[in-house]
C-alpha positions in Angstrom: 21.8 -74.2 161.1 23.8 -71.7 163.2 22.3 -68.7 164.4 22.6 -67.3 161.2 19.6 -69.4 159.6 16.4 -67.5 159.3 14.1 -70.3 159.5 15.4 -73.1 161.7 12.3 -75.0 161.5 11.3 -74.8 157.8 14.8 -75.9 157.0 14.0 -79.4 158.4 10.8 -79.5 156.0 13.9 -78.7 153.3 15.8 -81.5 154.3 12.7 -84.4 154.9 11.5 -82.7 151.0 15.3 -83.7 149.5 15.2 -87.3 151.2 11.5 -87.5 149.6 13.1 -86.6 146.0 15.4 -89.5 146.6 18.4 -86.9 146.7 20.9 -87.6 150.0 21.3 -85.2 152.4 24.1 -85.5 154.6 23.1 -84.6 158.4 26.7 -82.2 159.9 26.6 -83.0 163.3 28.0 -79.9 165.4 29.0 -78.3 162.6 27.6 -74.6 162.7 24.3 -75.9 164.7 23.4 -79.4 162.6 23.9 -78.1 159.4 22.7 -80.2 156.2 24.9 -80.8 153.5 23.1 -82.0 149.8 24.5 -81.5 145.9 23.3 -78.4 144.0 19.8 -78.5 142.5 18.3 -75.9 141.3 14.7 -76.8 142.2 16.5 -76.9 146.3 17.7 -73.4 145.9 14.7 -72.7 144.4 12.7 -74.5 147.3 15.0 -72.6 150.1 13.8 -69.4 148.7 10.5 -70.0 148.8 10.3 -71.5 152.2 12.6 -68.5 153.5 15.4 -71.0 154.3 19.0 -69.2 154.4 21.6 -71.9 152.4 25.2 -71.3 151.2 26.4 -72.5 148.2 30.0 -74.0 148.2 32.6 -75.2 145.7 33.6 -78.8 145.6 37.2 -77.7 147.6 35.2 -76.2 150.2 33.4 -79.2 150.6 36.3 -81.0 150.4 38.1 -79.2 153.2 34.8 -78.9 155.3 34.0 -82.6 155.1 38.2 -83.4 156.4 37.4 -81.0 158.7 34.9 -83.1 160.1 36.0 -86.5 159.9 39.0 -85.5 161.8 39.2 -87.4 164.9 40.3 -84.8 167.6 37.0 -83.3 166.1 33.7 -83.7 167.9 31.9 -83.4 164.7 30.3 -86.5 162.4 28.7 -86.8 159.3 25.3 -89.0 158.8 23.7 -90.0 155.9 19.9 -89.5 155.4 18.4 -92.1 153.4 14.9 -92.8 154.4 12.0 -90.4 155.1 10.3 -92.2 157.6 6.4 -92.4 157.6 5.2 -90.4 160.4 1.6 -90.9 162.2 0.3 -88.6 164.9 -1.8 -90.4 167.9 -4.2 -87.7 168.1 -8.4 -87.7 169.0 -10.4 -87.3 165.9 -12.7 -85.3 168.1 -11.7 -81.7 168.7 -10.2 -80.7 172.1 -9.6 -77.5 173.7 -5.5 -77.6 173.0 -3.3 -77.6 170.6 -0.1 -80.1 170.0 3.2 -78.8 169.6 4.5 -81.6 167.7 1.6 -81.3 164.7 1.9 -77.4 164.8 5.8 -78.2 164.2 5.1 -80.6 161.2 2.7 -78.6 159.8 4.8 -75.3 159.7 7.5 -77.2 158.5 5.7 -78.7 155.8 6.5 -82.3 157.0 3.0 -85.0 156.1 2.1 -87.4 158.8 -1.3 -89.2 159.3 -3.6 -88.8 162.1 -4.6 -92.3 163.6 -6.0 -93.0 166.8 -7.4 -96.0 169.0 -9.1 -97.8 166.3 -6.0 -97.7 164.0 -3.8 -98.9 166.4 -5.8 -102.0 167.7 -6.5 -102.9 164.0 -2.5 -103.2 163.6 -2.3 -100.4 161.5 0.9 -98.7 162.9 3.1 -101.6 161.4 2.7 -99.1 158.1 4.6 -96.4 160.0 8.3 -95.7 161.0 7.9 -92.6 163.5 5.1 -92.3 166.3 4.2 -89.2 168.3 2.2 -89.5 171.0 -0.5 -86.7 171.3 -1.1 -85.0 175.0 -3.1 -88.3 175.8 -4.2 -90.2 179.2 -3.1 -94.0 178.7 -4.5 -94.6 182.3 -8.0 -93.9 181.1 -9.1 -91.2 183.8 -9.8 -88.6 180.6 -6.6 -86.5 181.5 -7.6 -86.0 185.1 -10.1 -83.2 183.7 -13.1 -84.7 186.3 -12.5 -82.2 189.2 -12.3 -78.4 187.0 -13.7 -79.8 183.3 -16.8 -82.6 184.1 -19.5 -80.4 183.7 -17.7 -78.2 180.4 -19.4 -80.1 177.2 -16.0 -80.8 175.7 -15.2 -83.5 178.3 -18.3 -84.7 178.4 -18.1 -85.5 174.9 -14.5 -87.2 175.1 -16.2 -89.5 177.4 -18.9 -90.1 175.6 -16.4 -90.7 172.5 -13.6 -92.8 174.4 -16.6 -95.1 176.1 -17.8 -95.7 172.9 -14.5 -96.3 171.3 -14.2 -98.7 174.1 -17.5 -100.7 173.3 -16.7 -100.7 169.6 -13.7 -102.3 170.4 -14.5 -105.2 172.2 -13.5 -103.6 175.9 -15.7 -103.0 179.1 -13.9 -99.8 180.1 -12.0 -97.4 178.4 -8.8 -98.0 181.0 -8.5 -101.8 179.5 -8.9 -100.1 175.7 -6.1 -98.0 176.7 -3.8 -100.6 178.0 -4.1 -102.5 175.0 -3.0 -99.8 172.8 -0.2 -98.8 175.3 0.8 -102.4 175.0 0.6 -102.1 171.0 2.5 -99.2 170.8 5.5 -100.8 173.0 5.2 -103.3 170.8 5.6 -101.0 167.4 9.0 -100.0 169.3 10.3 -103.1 170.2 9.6 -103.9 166.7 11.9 -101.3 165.5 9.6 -98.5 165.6 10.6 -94.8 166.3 8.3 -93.3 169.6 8.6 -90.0 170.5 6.1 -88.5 173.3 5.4 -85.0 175.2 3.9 -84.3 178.3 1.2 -86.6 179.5 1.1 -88.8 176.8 5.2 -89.7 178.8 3.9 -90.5 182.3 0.8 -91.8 181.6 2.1 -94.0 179.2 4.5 -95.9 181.6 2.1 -96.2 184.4 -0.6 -97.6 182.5 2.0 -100.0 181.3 3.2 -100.9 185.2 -0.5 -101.0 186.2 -1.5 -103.9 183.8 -4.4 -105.9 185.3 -4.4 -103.3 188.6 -7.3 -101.3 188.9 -6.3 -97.6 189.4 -9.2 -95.7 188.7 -11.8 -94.3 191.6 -15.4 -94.8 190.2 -16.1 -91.6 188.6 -13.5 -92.9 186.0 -14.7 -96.2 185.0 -17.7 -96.9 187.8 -16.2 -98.6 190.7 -13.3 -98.2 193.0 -9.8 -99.0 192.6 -7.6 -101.4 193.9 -6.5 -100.4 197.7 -3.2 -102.2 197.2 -2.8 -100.7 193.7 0.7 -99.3 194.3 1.8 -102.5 195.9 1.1 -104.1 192.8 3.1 -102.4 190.2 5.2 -104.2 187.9 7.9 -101.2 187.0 9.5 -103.9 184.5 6.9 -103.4 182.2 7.5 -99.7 182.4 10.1 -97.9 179.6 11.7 -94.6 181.1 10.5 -95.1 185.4 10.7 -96.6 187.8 9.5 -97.0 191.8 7.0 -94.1 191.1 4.3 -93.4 193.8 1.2 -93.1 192.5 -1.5 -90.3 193.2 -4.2 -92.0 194.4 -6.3 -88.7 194.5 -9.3 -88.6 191.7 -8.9 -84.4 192.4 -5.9 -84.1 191.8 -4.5 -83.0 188.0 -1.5 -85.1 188.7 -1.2 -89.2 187.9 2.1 -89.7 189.9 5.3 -88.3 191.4 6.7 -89.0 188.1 5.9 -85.1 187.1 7.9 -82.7 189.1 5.2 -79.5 188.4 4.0 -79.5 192.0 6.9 -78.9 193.7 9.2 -77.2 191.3 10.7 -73.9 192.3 10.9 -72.1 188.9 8.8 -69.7 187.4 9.0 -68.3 183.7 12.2 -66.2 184.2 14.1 -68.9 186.0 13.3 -72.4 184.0 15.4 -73.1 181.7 17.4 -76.6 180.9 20.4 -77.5 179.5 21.2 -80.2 176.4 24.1 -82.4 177.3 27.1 -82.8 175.3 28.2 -85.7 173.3 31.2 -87.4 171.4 29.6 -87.1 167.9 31.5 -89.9 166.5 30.6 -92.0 169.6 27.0 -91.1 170.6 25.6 -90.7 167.6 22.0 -91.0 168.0 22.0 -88.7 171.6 23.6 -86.5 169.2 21.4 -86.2 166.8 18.6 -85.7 168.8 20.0 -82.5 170.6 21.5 -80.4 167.5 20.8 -77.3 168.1 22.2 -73.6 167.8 21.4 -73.0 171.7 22.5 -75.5 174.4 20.5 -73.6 176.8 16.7 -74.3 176.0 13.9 -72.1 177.6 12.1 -74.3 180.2 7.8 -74.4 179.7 5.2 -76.3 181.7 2.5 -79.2 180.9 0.2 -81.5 182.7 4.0 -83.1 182.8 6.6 -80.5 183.5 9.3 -82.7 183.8 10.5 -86.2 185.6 11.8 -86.8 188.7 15.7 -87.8 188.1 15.3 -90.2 190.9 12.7 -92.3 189.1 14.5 -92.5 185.4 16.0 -96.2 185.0 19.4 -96.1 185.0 19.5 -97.6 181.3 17.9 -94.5 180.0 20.1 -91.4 178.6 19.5 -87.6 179.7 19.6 -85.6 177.2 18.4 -82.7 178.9 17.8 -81.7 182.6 17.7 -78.4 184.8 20.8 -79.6 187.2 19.7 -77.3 189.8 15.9 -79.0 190.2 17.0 -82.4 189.5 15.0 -82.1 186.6 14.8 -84.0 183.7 13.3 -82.8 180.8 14.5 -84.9 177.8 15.6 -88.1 177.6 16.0 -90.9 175.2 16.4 -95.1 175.3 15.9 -98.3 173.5 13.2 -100.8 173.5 14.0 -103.7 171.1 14.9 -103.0 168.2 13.3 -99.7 168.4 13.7 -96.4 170.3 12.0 -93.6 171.9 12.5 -90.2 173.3 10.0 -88.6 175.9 10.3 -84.8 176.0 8.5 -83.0 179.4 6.1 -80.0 178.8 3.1 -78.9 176.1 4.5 -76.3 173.9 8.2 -75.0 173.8 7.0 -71.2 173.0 3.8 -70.8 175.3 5.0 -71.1 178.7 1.8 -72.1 180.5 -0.7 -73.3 178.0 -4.3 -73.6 179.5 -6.9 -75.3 178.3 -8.9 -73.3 175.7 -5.6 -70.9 174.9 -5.4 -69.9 170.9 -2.3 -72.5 169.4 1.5 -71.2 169.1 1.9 -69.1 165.7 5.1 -70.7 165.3 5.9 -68.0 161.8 6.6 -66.1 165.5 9.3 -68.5 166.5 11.1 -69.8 163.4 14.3 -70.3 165.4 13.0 -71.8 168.3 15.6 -74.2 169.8 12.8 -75.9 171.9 10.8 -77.2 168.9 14.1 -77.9 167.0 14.5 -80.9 169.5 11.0 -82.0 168.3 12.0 -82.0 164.7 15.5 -84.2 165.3 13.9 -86.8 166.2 11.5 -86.4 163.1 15.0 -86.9 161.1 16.9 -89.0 162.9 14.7 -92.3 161.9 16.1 -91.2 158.7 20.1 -91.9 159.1 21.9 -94.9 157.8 22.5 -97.3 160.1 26.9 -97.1 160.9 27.8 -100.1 162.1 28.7 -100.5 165.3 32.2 -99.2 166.9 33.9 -101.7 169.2 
């Protein structure tokens, strides 16, 4: 998984394929990029070739010598087992709107399944069937994305509110805010459970605030029909929040952002500047932070979202960085516990399309098979996968 695989992305379709064959792949942290290390089959060689996945086959002593390479201790290199292919759902709109989603263009390129489920899934319980959740580009706050001031008079958001509002009614809610809450609150709940979240752009910020504004009206009245609370930010409980904390919220209907959370209005970077950079960690230590950021570039190519990237003065201190542009005080991936579960919130819309609009063609990602920035994506499709070690102390 160093730079000299062809296909970085398909390869993880090759290792989720082996776990669903019931054959163990071992996961080589830091070892040539994240390798994966599984016995000869045929019908895997046979698999890599017509995926376009570059392999090596070794014999038993260079196995041998690799793995005591590894489990050295001056080493910062581990090996985890993959056991379990988790079940993945995709919180996505049935309806069709005018952008793509990075994470199911990833799964589908690398031949990963996962089910598309949406509001009436999740209130109906249904996400208990599920390990992994992603989180679509979503609105938990229920003011349709912030779309009102450019998009209320295209036909596509008129029809999302028309959709949502009914999804609301069906549902047993007055306004499609409180329908949103209680699936925000469900899918906390599927984490603290033990569930695996992962979530881009606004379906990060908008998440946690709807969470902190529970039983505050937010919304002006061309969201939901009446005004919103005057001492809304006054009222914020940031305990119920996950990732932030003491965010200020923008209490501007015209404006695209929801908070001060996102970063995108201020940042200095442009296309040729923005990049971030993964952190290292002690492999045997830090196992899951490493994990998710294996990679055969440290230095990822920075893109913008509705949500950029989070303010590093608002990310609880309990949370881990994974990521951040140093020089912004940007962060831009980061990762933390909830329960017995976890999560991992990732800033931006698409790691190869710098400034996706609304209406712009999807990512051809048979363009970018080595792309380090949807690589992070697909570790944490894996990592729900790795036996549990128990704990050092």
């Amino acid at each position: 998984m160093d730079e000299g695989q062809k296909n970085h992305l398909k390869a993880y379709g090759i290792a989720y394929w082996c776990i669903k064959q019931q054959t163990e792949v071992d996961w080589l942290l830091n070892y040539r990029g994240g390798s994966f290390l599984v016995k000869y089959v045929k019908a895997i060689e046979d698999e890599c070739k017509i995926r376009g996945v570059s392999y090596e086959v070794l014999a038993d002593g260079k196995v041998n010598t690799l793995l005591n390479e590894i489990s050295d201790p001056s080493v910062n290199m581990e090996m985890v087992k993959l056991e379990k292919a988790p079940k993945i759902a995709v919180y996505s709109p049935k309806s069709k709107l005018p952008w793509d989603d990075a994470v199911t263009l990833v799964l589908t390129y690398a031949e990963i399944p996962y089910d598309v489920i949406y509001d009436d899934e999740i209130l109906k319980d249904k996400l208990s069937t599920y390990d992994w959740l992603h989180l679509h580009h979503e609105d938990f706050t229920g003011q349709y994305g912030r779309f009102w001031a450019a998009f209320r008079n295209a036909t596509w958001y008129q029809e999302d509110v028309k959709y949502q509002e009914a999804a609301a009614k069906r549902n047993g809610f007055k306004k499609v805010s409180e329908m949103k809450l209680a699936v925000a609150k469900h899918i906390k709940e599927f984490c603290v459970g033990g569930g695996f979240l992962f979530a881009m752009c606004s379906g990060t910020d908008s998440f946690d605030i709807a969470l902190a504004a529970e039983g505050v009206d937010i919304l002006e009245n061309m969201f939901d029909g009446d005004g919103m609370d005057a001492n809304a930010q006054a009222k914020l409980d940031y305990n119920k929040s996950v990732a932030f904390t003491n965010f200020k919220l923008d209490m501007n209907p015209y404006n695209y952002e929801f908070s001060d959370i996102d970063v995108t209005q201020t940042r200095t970077f442009n296309e040729s500047n923005d990049y971030f950079t993964l952190f290292d960690f002690s492999a045997k230590w830090d196992l899951v932070p490493t994990m998710l950021t294996q990679n055969h570039d440290k230095v990822i190519k920075g893109f913008m979202g509705q949500t950029t990237a989070f303010r590093k003065s608002l990310v609880k201190p309990n949370i881990t960085v994974l990521g951040e542009n140093k020089a912004g005080a940007e962060v831009r991936y980061l990762h933390g516990e909830l329960g017995k579960g976890q999560f991992s919130f990732y800033g931006g819309h698409d790691p190869e399309d710098y400034q996706h609009q609304v209406n712009d063609p999807p990512t051809d990602l048979s363009l970018h098979p080595n792309s380090p920035g949807y690589r992070l994506i697909l570790n944490n499709v894996l990592f729900p996968a790795a036996k549990k070690k128990p704990q050092k102390t």
